[in-house]
N, C-alpha and C positions, 0 to 999 in steps of 0.2 A: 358607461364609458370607462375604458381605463385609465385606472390614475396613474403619474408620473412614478410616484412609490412602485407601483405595481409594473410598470414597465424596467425601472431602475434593476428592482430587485428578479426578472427575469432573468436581464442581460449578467447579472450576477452569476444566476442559475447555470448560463451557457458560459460564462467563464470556469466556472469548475471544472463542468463536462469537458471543456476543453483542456483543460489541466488533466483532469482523469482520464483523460482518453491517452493523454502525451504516455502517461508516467505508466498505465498500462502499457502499452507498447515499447517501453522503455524495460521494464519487467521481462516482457517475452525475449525482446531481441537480445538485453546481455545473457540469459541462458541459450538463448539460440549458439551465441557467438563462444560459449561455453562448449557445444554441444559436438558444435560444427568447428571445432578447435580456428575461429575467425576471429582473428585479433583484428581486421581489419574494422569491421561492423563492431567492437569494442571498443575502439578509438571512436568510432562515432557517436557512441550514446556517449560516450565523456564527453567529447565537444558539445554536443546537444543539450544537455543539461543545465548549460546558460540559458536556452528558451525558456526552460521551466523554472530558471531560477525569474527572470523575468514577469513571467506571469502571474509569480507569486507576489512579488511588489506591487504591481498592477492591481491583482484584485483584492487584497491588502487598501489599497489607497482607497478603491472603489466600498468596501466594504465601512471603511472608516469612515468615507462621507458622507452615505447613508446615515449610520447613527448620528453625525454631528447636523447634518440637516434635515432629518423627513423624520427624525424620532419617532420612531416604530415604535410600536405599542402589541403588546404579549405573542402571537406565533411567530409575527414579521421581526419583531426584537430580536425573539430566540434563535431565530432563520440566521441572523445576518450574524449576531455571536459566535454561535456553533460552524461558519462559512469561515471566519476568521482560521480557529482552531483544524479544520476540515483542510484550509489551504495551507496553512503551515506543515500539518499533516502529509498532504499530498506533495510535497517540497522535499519532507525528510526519506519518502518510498523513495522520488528519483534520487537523492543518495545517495540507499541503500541498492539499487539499480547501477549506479555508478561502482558503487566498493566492490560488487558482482564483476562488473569489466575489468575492473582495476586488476584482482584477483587472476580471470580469465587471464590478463594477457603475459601474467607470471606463470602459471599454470603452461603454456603454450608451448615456453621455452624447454619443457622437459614432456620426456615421453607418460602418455594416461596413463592416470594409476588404473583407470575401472571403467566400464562404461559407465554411461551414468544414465539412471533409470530412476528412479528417487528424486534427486532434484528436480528433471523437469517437471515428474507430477507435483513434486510440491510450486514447480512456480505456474504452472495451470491452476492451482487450485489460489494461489495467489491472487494471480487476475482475476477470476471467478471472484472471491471476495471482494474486492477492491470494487467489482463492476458492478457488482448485486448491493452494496455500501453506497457507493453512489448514486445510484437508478432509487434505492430507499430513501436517499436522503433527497434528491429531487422531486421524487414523485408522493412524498411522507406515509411508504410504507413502512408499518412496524412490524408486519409478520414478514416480510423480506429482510427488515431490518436485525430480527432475532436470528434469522434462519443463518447468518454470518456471523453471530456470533456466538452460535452453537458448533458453526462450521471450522472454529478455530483449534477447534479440539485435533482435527483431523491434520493441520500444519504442526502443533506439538506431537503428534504421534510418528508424522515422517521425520522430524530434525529430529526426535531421541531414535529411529532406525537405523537413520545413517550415521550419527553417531559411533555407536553402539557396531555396525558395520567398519565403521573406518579406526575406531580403536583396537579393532580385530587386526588389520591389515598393517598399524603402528609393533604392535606386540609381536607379529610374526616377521616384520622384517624393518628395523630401523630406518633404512630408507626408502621408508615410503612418508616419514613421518612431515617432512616440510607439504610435500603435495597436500596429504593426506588432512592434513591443520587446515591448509588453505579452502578446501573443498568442507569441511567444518565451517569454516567460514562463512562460507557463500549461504550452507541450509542455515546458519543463524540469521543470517540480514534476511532470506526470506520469512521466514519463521517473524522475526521483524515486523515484515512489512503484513504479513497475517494480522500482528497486535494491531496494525495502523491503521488497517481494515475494520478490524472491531470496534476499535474506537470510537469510526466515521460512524458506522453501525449506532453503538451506544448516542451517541447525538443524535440520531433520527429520533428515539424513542423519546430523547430528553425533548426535543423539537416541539413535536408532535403531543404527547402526554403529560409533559415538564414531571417527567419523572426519572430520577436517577439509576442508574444502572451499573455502573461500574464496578460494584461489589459484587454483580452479581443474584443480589434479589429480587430484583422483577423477574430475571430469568428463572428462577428459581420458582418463583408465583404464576409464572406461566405455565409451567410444568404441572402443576398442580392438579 
């Protein structure tokens, strides 16, 4: 039969998911509202983002009261530890999803600098990490959980492109440079929310194995 710990710490599980699901969606729709020059749908993920500040208090509290009362003992411990940092985590993405619209709806008032090609893959590959981080950490895969944070390689190699792309387009003509900053911008907070993914990632492993990762050397040992 199921224990009440065991129930407790599902409804956990589907608080995430639900937080994960928001703040993906969240991710898509401010480059959408980038994309599709919609300031309107960028006002909305700002407003929106009181839900997820909400639900971060919530499962925050929920996660607190588990430790103070069902004192979990070694994976269930690690579980609800790592859920804490995981939801604070997923709090800071919608954020950086928000600094994304905030950005857009400066961006809006003046004519495109570029299309934009680059960004949205990098925030495709954003939610892909975020989702496969997630899905790891619920379901305590570690080879899904590396595969994200091998996959992070691939969001540093688009932010230093567009970079590298947009300090070209500074150089040749001065007034591109506020746009041009702004849109810098927005690949670091994805770039960002890539680390935040890995992160989530790196805690499946610790979850799971109570082995550290964060340097770097498990990954490195797996490779092996």
């Amino acid at each position: 039969m199921e224990s009440q710990l065991e129930r407790e710490l599902w409804d956990l599980r589907k608080g995430l998911f639900k937080m994960g699901t928001l703040v993906e969606e969240a991710i898509g729709n401010a480059v959408k509202s980038l994309v599709e020059r919609n300031s309107e749908l960028a006002r909305k993920i700002i407003e929106r983002d009181r839900e997820i500040d909400q639900l971060e208090m919530e499962l925050e509290k929920r996660a607190i009261k588990l430790l103070a009362l069902r004192q979990p003992m070694a994976r269930d411990l690690r579980f609800i530890v790592k859920s804490v940092k995981i939801i604070t985590a997923l709090e800071r993405i919608g954020d950086h999803a928000v600094n994304i619209s905030e950005k857009t709806l400066e961006l809006n008032k003046e004519p495109q600098l570029k299309q934009y090609i680059d960004i949205p893959r990098m925030a495709r590959s954003a939610q892909m990490m975020l989702k496969e981080a997630l899905d790891a950490f619920i379901n305590g895969d570690t080879d899904l959980a590396l595969k994200v944070c091998r996959d992070d390689q691939i969001m540093d190699d688009l932010d230093d492109q567009i970079l590298r792309e947009l300090l070209t387009f500074m150089m040749e003509d001065p007034h591109t440079i506020t746009r041009a900053i702004r849109m810098i911008q927005i690949s670091k907070y994805l770039e960002r929310i890539g680390d935040l993914a890995t992160n989530i990632a790196e805690s499946v492993i610790y979850m799971v194995k109570a082995k550290d990762i964060r340097h770097g050397a498990y990954l490195e040992e797996e490779s092996e």
